[in-house]
C-alpha positions as CSV (number, residue, x, y, z in Angstrom):
1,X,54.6,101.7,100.8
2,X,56.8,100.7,104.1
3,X,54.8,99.3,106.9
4,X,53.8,100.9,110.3
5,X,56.3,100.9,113.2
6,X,54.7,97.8,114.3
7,X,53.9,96.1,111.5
8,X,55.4,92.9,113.0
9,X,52.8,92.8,115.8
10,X,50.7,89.8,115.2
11,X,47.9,91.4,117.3
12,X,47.6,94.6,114.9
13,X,47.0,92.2,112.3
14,X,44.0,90.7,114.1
15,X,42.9,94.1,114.3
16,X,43.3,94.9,110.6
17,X,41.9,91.4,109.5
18,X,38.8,91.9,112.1
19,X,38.0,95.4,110.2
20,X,37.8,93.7,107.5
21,X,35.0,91.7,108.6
22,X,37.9,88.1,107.9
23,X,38.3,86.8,111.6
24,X,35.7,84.6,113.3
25,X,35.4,84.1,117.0
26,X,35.0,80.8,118.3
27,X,34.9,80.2,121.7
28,X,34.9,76.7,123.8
29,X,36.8,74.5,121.2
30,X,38.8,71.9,122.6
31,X,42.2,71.4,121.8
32,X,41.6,68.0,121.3
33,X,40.4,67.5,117.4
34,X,37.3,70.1,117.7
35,X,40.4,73.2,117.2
36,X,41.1,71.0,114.0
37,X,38.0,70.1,113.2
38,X,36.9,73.8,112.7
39,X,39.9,75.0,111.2
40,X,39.5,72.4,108.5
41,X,35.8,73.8,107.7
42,X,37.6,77.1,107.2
43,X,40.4,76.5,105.3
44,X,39.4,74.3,102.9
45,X,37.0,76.6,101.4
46,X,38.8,79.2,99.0
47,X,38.5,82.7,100.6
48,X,37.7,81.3,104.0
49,X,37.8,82.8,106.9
50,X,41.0,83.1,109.4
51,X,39.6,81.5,113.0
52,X,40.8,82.6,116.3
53,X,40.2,80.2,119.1
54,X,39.8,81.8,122.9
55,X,38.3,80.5,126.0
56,X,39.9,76.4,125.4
57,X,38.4,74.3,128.0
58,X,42.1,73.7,130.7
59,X,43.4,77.4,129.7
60,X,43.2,80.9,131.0
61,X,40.5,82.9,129.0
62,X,43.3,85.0,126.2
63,X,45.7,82.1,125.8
64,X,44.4,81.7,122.0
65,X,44.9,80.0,118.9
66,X,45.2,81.6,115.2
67,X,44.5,79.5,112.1
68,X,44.1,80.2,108.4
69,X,45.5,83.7,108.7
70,X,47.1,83.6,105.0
71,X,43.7,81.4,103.0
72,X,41.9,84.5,101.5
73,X,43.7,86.8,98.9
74,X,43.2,89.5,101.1
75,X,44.4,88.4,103.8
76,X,47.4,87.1,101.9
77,X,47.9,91.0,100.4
78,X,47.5,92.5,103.6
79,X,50.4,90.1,105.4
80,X,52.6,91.5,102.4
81,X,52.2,95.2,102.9
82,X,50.5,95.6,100.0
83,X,47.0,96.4,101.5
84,X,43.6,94.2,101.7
85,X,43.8,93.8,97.8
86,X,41.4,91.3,96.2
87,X,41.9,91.5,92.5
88,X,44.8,88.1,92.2
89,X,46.6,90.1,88.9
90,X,47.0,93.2,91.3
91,X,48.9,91.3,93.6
92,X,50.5,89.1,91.2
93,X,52.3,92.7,89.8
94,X,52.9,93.6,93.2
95,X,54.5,90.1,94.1
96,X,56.5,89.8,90.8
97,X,57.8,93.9,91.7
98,X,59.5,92.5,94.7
99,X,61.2,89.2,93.4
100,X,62.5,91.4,90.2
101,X,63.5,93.9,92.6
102,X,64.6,92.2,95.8
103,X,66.6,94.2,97.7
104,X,67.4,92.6,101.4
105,X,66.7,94.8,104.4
106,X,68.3,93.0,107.5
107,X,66.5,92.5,110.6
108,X,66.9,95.1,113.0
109,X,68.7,93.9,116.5
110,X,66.4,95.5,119.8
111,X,67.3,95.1,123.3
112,X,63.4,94.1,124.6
113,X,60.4,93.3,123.7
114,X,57.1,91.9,123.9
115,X,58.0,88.4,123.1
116,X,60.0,89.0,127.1
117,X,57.4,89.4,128.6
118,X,57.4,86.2,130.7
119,X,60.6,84.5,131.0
120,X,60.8,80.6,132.0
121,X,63.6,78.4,132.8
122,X,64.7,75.3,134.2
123,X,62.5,73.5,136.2
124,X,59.7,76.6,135.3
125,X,59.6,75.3,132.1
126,X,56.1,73.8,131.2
127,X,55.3,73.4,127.5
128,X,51.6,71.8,128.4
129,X,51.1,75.8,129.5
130,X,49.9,76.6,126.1
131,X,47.3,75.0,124.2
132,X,48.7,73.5,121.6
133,X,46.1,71.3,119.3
134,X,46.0,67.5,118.6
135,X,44.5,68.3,115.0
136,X,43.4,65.1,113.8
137,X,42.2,61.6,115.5
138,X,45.5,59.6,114.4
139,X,48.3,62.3,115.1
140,X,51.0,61.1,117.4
141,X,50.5,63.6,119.6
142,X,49.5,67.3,120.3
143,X,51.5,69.2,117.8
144,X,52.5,73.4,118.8
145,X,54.0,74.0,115.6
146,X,52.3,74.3,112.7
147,X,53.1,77.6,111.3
148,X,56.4,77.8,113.5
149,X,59.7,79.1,112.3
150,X,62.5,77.2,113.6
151,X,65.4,79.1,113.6
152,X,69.0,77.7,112.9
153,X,72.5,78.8,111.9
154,X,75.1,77.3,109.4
155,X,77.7,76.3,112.1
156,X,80.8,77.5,109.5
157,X,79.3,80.7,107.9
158,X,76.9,81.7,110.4
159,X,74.0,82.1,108.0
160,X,70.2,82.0,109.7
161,X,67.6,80.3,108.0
162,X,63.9,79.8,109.4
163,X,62.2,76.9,108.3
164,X,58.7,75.7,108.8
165,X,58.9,72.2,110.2
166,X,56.5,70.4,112.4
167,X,57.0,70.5,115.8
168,X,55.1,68.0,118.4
169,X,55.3,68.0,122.3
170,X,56.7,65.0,124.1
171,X,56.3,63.9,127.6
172,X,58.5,66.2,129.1
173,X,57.9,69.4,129.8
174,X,60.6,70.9,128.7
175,X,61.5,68.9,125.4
176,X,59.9,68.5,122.1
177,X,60.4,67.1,119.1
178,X,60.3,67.9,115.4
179,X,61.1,66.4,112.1
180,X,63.1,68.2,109.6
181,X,62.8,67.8,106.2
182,X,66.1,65.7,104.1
183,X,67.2,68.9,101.6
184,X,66.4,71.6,103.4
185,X,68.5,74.3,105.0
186,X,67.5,73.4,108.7
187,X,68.1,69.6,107.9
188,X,71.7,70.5,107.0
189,X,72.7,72.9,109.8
190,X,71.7,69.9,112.2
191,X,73.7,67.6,110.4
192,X,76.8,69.8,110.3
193,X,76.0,70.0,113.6
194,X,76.1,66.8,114.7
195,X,78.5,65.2,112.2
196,X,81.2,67.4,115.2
197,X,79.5,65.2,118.0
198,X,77.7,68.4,118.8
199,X,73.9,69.8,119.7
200,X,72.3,71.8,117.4
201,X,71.1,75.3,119.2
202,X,68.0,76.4,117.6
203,X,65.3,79.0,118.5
204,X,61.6,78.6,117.5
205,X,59.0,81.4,117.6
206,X,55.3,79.7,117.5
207,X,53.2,83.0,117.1
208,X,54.0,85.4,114.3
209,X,53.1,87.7,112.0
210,X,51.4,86.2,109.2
211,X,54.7,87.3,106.5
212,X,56.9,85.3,108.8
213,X,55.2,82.1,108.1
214,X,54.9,82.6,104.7
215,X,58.5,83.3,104.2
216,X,59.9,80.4,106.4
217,X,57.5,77.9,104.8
218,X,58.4,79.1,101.0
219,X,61.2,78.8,99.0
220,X,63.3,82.4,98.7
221,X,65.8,83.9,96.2
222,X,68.5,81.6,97.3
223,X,70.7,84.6,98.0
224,X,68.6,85.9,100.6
225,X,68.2,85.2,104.2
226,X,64.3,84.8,104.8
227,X,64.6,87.7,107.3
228,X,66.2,90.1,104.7
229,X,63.5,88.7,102.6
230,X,60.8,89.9,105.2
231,X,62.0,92.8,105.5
232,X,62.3,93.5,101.8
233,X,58.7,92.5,100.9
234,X,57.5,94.5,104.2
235,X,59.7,97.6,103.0
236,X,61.6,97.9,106.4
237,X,63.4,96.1,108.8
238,X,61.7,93.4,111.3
239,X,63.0,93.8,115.0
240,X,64.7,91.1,116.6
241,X,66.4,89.8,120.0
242,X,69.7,88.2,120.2
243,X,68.5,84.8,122.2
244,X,70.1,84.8,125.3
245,X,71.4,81.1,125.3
246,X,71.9,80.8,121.6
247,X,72.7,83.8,120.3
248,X,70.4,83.4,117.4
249,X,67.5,86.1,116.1
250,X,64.1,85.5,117.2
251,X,61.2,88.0,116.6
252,X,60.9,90.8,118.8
253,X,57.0,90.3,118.6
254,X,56.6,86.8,118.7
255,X,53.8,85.6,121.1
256,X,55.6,82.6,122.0
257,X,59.4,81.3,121.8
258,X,61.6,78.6,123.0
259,X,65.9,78.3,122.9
260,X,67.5,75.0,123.1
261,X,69.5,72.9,121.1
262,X,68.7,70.0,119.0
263,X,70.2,66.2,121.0
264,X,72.7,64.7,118.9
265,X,71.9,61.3,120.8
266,X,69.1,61.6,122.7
267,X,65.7,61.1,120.6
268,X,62.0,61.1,121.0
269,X,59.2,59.2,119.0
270,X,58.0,61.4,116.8
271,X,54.4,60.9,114.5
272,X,52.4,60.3,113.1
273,X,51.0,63.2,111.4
274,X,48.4,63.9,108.9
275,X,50.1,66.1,106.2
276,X,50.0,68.2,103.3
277,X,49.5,65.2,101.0
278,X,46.1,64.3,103.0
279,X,47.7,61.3,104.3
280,X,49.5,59.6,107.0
281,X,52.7,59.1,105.6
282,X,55.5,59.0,107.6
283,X,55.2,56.4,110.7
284,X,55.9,57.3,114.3
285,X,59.9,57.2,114.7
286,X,62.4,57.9,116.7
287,X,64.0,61.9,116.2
288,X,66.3,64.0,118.3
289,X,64.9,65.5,121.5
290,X,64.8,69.4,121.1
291,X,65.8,70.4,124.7
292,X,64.4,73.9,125.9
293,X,66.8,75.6,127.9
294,X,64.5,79.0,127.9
295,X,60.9,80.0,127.0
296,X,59.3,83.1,126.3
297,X,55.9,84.4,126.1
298,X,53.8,87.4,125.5
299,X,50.7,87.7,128.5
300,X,48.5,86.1,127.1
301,X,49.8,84.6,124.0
302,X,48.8,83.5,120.5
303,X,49.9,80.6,118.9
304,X,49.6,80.5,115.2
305,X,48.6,77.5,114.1
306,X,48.5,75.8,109.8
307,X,47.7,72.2,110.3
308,X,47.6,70.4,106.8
309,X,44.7,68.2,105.5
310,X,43.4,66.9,102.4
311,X,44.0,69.2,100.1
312,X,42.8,72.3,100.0
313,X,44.0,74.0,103.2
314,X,45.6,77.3,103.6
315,X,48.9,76.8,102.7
316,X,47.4,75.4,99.4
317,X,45.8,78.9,98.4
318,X,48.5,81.0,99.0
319,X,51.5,78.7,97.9
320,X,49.7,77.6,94.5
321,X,50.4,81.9,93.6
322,X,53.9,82.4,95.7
323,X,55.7,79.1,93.6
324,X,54.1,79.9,90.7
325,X,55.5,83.0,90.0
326,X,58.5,82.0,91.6
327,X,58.8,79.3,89.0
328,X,57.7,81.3,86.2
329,X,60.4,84.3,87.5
330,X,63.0,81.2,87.1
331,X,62.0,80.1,84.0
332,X,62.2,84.1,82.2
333,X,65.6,84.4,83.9
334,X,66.8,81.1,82.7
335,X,66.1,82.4,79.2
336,X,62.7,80.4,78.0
337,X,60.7,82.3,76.0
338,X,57.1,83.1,75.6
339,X,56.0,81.7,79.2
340,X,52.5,83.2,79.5
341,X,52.2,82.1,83.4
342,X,52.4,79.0,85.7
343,X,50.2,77.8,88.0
344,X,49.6,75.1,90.4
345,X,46.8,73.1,91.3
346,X,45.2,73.5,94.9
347,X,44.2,69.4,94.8
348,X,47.6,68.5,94.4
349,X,49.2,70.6,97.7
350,X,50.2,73.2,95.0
351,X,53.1,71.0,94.1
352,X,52.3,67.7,92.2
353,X,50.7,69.4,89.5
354,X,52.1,72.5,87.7
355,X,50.7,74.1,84.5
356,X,52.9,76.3,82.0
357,X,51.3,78.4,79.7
358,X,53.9,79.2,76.3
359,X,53.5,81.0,73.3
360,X,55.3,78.0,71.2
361,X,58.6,80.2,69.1
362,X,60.0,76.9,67.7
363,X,60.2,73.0,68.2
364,X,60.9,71.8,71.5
365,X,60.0,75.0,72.6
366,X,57.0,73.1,75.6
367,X,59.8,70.3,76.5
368,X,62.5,72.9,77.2
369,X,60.0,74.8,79.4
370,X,59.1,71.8,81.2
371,X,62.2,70.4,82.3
372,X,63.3,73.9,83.0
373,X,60.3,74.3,85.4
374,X,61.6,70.5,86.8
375,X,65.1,71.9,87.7
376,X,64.7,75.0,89.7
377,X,64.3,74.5,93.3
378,X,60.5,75.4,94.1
379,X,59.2,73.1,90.8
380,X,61.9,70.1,91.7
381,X,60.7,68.9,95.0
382,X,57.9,66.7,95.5
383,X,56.3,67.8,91.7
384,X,54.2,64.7,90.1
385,X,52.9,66.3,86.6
386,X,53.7,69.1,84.4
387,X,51.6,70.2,82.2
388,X,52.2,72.5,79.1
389,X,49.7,74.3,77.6
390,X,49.3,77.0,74.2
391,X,48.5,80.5,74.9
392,X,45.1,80.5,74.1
393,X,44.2,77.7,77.2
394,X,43.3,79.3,80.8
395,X,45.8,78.2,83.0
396,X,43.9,78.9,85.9
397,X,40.7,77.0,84.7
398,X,41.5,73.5,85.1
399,X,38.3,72.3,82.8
400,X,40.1,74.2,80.2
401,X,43.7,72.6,80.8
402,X,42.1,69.3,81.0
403,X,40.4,69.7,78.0
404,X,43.6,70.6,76.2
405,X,45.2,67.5,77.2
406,X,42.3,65.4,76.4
407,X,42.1,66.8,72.8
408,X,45.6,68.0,71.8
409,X,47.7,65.5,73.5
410,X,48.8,61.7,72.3
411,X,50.1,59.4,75.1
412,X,52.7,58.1,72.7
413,X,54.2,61.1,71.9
414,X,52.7,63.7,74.5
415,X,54.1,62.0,77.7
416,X,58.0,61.8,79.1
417,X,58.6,60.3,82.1
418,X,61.7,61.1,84.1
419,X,62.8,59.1,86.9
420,X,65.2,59.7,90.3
421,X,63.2,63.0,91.0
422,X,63.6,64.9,94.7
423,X,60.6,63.5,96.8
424,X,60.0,62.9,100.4
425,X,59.0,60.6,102.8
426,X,55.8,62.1,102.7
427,X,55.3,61.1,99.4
428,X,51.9,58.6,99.7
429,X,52.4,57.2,96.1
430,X,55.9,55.8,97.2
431,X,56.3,52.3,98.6
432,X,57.1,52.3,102.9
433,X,60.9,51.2,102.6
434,X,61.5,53.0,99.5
435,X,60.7,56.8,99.4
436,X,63.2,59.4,99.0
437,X,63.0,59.4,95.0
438,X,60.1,59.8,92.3
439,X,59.4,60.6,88.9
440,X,57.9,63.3,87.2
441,X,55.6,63.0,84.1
442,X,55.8,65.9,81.7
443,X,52.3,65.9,79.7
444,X,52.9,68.2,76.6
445,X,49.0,69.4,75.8
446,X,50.2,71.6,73.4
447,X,49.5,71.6,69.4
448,X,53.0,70.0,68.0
449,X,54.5,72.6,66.7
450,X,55.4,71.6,63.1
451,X,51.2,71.4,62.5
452,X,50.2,73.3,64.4
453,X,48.9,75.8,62.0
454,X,47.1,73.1,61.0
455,X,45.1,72.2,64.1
456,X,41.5,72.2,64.2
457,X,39.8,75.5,64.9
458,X,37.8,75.9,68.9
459,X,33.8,75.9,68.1
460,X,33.4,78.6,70.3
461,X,31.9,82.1,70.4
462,X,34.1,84.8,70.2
463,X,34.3,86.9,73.4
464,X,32.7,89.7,72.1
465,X,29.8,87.9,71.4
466,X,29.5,86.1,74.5
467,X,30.0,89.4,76.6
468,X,27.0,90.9,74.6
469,X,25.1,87.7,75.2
470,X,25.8,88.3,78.6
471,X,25.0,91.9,79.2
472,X,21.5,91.2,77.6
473,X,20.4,87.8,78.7
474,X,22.5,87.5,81.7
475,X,19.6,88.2,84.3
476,X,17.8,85.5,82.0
477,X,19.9,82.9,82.1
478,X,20.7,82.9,85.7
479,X,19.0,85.0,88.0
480,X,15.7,83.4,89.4
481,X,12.8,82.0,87.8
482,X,10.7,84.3,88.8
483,X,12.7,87.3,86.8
484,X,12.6,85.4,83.4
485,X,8.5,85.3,83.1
């Protein structure tokens, strides 16, 4: 089912999430740490609530902040069109529909909307307008994007891509400065970029529907742009505006947007910043000065905000189901059989730790799916372990997964380490000097399979059994004290 006319509007989803009883009010937050501190209360608890922030002590009352809008499934399902949905295999099916089934919608080109509102430029220009958090005690600064798509173009074949990459203010202004990730689409448009002696134009929108953030901070069929992706999970186009200074597509609803072009010799210091890995990892440096030539804003703005902590946050709970099945959609296409389901563990960002679930067919049948998983895209960057499991472990239970590699694995055999893997400067396990490149260790927790008719049998009651046990005695067992008398 197709979204409404205005399913792009970040405030209809408020409305939406608010029926449902998912948005909590909190007024008087400071945008120094205390916006932080209280989105990290909601979003590292699973199912948590999305937090809207109004009345911040130095702003008008209605210049707001969103946070965890995608950490509860139903939340997550509603962003995707598919309605409030809470049952995870419903929206796995629904999920898996659309990647088997992409087919693009481009964005649809308006002439207005609400993101022109309020139009600033030159000396009108004045970033510290908005109330953009400093979300942790040791960040370099107050950072406005979080959840931000910036918004670049492939200077020779004029492809768009929208990435999520942090963006921090500076102490202009009208400047700011981001960092962009080494590998990633944005990262190469500014290089092409500047490798001509040129600046980079770039548009970023900082207040969006939910399904924009979640497609500009994931990993997409590679032949899709993230905006025909968008519009393909939301079943129609979303509306956009041809920026005036660069030309690029920026969301007709956004809350908030800037145009300007990325310095190719004019930089700013940049960090630190507390990130996904729940470390500070990368130093304070020096990186090109985004100047803002034009800024946009809705009355009254939102800015959607997704700063990363320890993990679990937010990003954790939806990205540990949107890779996984993008890895396990790899992995069936690439022709490995049996693959029972994938899934990554929340404690590890969703990335350094994967699980694969096979129905074994013949020997090397676990290895093959594990460097498989290792080569695609979304399982090759920033991965630590892979784990491969027998059909008859719980993927999703990770007392059962560890208990398969406690009992069915032998280091000497079980373990392969491969070295020179894709990693980051985030990576916290990585000497300073020295990052860029990691290795992977693939744990095979699986019966071998020339015995593994042989293996022991599980002591365990047989499901039947136990749901009987269950419908009798359940009450008994666990209901209060009182009830068992």
């Amino acid at each position: 089912m197709p979204m409404t006319d205005d399913w792009s509007d970040l405030r209809k989803w408020v409305e939406d999430v608010r029926s449902l009883g998912e948005v909590r009010l909190i007024r008087g937050a400071h945008w120094d740490e205390q916006i932080g501190a209280v989105t990290d209360l909601a979003q590292q608890k699973e199912n948590g609530p999305a937090v809207l922030f109004d009345e911040i002590p130095g702003y008008p009352k209605g210049y707001r902040v969103l946070t965890n809008s995608t950490g509860s499934l139903r939340r997550l399902s509603l962003s995707c069109g598919f309605g409030p949905e809470p049952a995870l295999a419903a929206f796995q099916r629904r999920w898996r529909e659309k990647l088997e089934n992409a087919a693009p919608i481009a964005p649809r080109y308006v002439n207005d909307g609400p993101i022109m509102e309020n139009t600033l430029e030159g000396e009108k220009i004045d970033l510290l307008l908005f109330p953009a958090p400093k979300w942790h005690r040791e960040d370099g600064g107050r950072y406005i994007g979080t959840a931000n798509a910036n918004i670049t173009a492939d200077p020779d074949t004029g492809a768009v891509n929208l990435g999520t990459y942090r963006v921090m203010l500076t102490n202009r202004p009208d400047c700011l400065v981001g960092w962009f990730i080494k590998g990633k689409d944005g990262y190469f448009h500014r290089e092409k970029y500047f490798r001509r002696g040129k600046a980079c134009p770039i548009a970023i929108s900082f207040g969006h529907h939910p399904l924009v953030f979640l497609i500009a901070g994931n990993t997409i069929p590679e032949q899709l742009s993230e905006y025909e992706f968008i519009g393909g999970i939301a079943g129609e186009p979303i509306e956009v505006i041809r920026g005036p200074v660069t030309g690029l597509p920026i969301p007709a609803f956004s809350e908030l947007a800037i145009e300007g072009e990325i310095s190719p010799t004019e930089t700013a210091p940049e960090g630190p910043f507390g990130e996904w890995t729940g470390y500070y990892t990368s130093p304070c440096r020096e990186e090109p000065l985004i100047k803002v030539k034009a800024l946009y804003h809705r009355n009254d703005p939102i800015l959607l905000g997704s700063p990363p902590c320890r993990p679990p946050m937010e990003v954790t709970w939806s990205q540990r189901l949107l890779r996984a099945m993008s890895v396990e959609d790899f992995l069936r296409k690439a022709g490995v059989p049996g693959v029972r389901g994938v899934w990554y563990h929340p404690a590890g960002g969703s990335r350094f730790l994967m699980v694969i679930g096979i129905s074994q067919k013949y020997p090397g049948h676990s290895r093959q799916a594990a460097f498989a998983a290792m080569g695609c895209r979304t399982g090759g960057f920033m991965g630590r372990y892979i784990i491969v499991v027998d059909d008859d472990i719980d993927i999703r239970n990770f007392d059962d997964v560890l208990w398969a590699v406690l009992t069915r694995s032998d280091p000497e055999r079980s373990v392969e380490i491969v070295k020179g893997c894709w990693s980051s400067e985030m990576d916290p396990a990585i000497e300073p000097g020295n990052k860029g490149l990691s290795s992977r260790a693939i744990i095979d927790a699986c019966w071998p399979y020339g015995w593994r008719d042989r293996a022991p049998r599980r002591c365990a009651a047989d499901k039947e059994v136990l749901d009987e046990a269950m419908s009798r005695w359940g009450e008994v067992l666990f209901g209060s004290p009182a009830e068992s008398r």
